[in-house]
C-alpha positions as CSV (number, residue, x, y, z in Angstrom):
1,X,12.9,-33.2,-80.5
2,X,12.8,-36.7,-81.5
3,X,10.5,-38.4,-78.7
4,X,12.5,-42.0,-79.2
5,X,15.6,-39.9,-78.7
6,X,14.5,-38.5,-75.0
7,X,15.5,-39.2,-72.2
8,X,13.5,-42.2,-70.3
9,X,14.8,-42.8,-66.8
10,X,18.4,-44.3,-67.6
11,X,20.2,-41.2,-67.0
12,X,18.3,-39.6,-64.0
13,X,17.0,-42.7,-62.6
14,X,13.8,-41.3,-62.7
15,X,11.1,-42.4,-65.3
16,X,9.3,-39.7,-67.3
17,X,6.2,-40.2,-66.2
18,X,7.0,-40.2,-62.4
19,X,9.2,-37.4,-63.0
20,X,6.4,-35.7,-64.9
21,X,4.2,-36.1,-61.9
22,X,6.9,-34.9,-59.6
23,X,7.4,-31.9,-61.8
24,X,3.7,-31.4,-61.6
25,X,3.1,-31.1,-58.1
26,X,6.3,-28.8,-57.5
27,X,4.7,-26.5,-60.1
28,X,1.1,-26.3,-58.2
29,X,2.3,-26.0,-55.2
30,X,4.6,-23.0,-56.6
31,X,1.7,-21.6,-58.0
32,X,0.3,-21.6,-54.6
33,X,2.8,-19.7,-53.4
34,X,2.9,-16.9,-56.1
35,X,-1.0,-16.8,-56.4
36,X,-0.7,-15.5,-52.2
37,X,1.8,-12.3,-53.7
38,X,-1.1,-12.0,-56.7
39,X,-4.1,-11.9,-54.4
40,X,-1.9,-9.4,-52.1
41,X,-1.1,-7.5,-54.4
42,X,-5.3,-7.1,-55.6
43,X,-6.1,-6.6,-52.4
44,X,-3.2,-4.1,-51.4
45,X,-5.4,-1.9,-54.9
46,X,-9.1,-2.5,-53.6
47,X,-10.0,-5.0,-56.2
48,X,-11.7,-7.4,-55.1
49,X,-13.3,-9.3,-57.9
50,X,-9.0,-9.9,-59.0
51,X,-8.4,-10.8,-55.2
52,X,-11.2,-13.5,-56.0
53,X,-10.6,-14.3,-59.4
54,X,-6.7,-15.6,-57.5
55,X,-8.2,-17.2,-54.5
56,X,-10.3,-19.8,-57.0
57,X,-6.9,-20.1,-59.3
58,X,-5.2,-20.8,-55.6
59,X,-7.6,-23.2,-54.4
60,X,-7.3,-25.3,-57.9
61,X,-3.8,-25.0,-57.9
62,X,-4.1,-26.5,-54.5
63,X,-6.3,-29.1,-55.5
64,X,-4.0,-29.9,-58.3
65,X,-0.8,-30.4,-56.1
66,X,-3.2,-32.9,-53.5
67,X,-4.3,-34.9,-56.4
68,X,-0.8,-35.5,-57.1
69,X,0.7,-36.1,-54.3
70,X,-1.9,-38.8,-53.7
71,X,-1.0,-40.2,-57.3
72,X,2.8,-39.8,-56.0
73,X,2.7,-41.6,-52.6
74,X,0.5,-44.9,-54.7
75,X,3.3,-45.1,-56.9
76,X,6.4,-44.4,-55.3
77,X,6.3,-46.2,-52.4
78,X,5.3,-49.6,-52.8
């Protein structure tokens, strides 16, 4: 796709790169929420170390969603 062809904001009223960051957070925080059925799921087996392996994936997920929203709320409401 030609990238001076994409859409930059005049159609959804949204700029790219807030929209990116938008996008981003939903998609952590969605990963939070699947990551919960993945370390159930571990767990509901016995294995621990997979229970563990999620957790950490959760808690950067986490992280990743905060970040954002901290980058969101500095440039979106000003």
């Amino acid at each position: 796709m030609d990238p001076s062809t994409q859409e930059t904001g005049k159609v959804t009223g949204t700029q790219d790169k807030d929209y990116n960051l938008i996008w981003f957070v939903e998609q952590c925080l969605s990963n939070v929420l699947r990551l919960e059925n993945y370390i159930a799921d571990a767990e509901r087996t016995g294995d621990q170390e997979l229970a563990s392996f999620f957790r950490r994936a959760q808690a950067e997920s986490r992280k990743g969603a905060e970040q954002g929203k901290e980058l969101l709320s500095k440039r979106l409401i000003k």
